[in-house]
C-alpha positions in Angstrom: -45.7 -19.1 -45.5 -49.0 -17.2 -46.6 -52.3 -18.7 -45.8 -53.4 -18.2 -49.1 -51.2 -18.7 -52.1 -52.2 -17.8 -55.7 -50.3 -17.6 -59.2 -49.8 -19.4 -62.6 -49.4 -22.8 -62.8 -46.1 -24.4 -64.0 -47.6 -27.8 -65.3 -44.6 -30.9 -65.0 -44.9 -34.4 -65.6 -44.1 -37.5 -63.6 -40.7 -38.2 -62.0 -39.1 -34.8 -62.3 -35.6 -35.4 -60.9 -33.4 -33.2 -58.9 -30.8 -33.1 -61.9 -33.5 -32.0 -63.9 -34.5 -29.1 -61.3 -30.7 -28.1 -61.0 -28.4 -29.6 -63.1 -24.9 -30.5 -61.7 -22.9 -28.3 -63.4 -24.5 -25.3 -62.1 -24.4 -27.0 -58.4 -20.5 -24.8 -57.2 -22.6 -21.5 -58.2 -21.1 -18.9 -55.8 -24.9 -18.1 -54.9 -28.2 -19.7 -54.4 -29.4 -16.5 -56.5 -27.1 -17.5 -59.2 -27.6 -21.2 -58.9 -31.9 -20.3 -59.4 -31.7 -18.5 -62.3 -30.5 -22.2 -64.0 -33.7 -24.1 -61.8 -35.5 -26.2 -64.3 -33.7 -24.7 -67.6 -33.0 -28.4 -69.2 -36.9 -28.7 -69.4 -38.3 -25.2 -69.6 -35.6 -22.7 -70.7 -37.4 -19.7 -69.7 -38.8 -20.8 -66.2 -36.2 -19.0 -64.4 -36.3 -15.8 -66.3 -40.3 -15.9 -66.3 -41.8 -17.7 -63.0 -43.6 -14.8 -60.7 -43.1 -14.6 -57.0 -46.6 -16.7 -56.1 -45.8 -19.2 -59.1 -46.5 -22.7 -58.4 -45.8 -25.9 -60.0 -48.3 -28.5 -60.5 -46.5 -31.9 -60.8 -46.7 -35.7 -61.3 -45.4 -38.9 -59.1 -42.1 -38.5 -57.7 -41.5 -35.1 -57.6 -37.8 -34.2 -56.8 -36.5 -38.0 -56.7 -32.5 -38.6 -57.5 -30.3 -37.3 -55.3 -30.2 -35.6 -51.8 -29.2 -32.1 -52.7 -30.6 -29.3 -51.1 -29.7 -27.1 -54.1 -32.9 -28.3 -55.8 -35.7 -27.0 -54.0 -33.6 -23.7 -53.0 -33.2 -22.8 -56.7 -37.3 -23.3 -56.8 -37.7 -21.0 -53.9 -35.0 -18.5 -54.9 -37.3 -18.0 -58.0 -40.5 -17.6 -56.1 -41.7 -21.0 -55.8 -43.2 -21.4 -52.3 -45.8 -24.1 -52.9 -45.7 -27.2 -55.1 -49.2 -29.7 -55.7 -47.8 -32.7 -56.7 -49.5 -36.6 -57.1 -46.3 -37.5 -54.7 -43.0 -36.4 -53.7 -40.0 -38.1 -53.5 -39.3 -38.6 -50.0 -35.8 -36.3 -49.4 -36.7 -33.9 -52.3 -40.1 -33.7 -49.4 -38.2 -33.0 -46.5 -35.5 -31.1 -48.3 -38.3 -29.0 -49.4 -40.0 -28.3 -45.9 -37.1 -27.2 -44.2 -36.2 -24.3 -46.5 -40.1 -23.1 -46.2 -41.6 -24.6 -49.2 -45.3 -25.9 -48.9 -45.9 -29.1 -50.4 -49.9 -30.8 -51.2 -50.2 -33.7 -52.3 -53.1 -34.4 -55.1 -53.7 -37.3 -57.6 -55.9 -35.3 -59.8 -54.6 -31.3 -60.6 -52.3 -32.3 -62.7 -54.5 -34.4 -65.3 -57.1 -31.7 -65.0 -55.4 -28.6 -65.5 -53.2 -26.7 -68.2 -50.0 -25.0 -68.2 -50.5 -21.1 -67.5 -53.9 -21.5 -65.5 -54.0 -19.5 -61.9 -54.3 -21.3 -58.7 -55.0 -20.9 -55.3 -54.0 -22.6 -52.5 -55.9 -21.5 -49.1 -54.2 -23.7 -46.3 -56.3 -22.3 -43.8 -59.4 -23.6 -45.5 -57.4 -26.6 -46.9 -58.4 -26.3 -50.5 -57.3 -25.7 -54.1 -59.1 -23.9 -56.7 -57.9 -23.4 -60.3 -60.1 -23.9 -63.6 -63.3 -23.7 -61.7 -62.5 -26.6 -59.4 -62.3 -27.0 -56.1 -60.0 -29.6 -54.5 -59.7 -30.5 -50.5 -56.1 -30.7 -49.4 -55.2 -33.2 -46.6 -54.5 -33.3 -43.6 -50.6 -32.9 -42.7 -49.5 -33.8 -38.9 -49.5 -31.0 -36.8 -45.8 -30.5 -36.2 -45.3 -30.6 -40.2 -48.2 -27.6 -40.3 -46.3 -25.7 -38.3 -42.9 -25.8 -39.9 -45.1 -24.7 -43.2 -46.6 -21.6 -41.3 -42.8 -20.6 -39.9 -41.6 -20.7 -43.2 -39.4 -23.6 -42.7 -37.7 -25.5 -39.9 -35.2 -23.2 -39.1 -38.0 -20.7 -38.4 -39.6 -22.7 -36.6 -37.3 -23.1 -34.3 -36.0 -19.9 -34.0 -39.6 -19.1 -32.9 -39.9 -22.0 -30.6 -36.8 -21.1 -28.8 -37.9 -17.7 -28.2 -41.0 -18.9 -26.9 -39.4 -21.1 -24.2 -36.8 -18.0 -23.5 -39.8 -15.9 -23.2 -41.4 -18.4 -20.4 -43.6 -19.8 -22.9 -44.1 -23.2 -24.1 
């Protein structure tokens, strides 16, 4: 994960479910590259063909609840989504989300204060977010949770770690 993330903002409201992020029927894909060009189509039919690497969605409550599927934040991260600001996350879709290398923030107020389209930035090594002129503090995450983020994901992060204690490190 970068320390500093910037792109458009991909504005969604409350309670965006996984069905809605990938449908079902596009679930036996043969590809996750296949499966992402269908992420979010049911409620923006161009996201796929239009999100930028550096994209990030600005959500509601319950981001990613319904189901356990990985396939949901995978398609979001096959198209370039690598950090979502949300007012809360469904709790799977949250861990679902960390392991593949997506960075999460929650916030209770981007989403009523800023528009479809509008750049952000998200600097995790200043903890803060700035889009329309604002500046927002993040916070804090544990310290194990921080470190997934910054390995791009938990199998990273344990690739690294076990390299580390092979190495003689700790």
């Amino acid at each position: 994960m970068a320390n500093v993330q910037s792109g458009r903002i991909w504005l969604l409201p409350d309670d965006v479910d996984t069905d809605v992020i990938l449908a079902v029927r596009h679930l036996f894909l043969p590809t996750a590259e296949e499966r992402a060009t269908h992420a979010l189509e049911n409620l923006i039919p161009n996201f796929a063909t239009d999100v930028k690497a550096g994209d990030v969605i600005v959500a509601g409550k319950n981001f990613g609840c319904g189901s356990s599927r990985e396939y949901a934040p995978e398609a979001l991260y096959d198209c370039g989504i690598s950090c979502i600001v949300a007012k809360s996350f469904a709790r799977i879709f949250y861990r679902n989300a960390i392991n593949i290398g997506i960075s999460l923030v929650e916030n209770a107020d981007i989403q009523d204060e800023c528009k479809d389209g509008d750049l952000i930035t998200v600097d995790h090594e200043n903890r803060n977010i700035e889009t329309g002129g604002r500046r927002y503090e993040m916070p804090k995450v544990p310290k194990h949770l921080e470190e997934i983020f910054k390995a791009g994901g938990l199998v990273n992060y344990h690739r690294k770690r076990n390299a580390m204690i092979t190495e003689g490190g700790k």
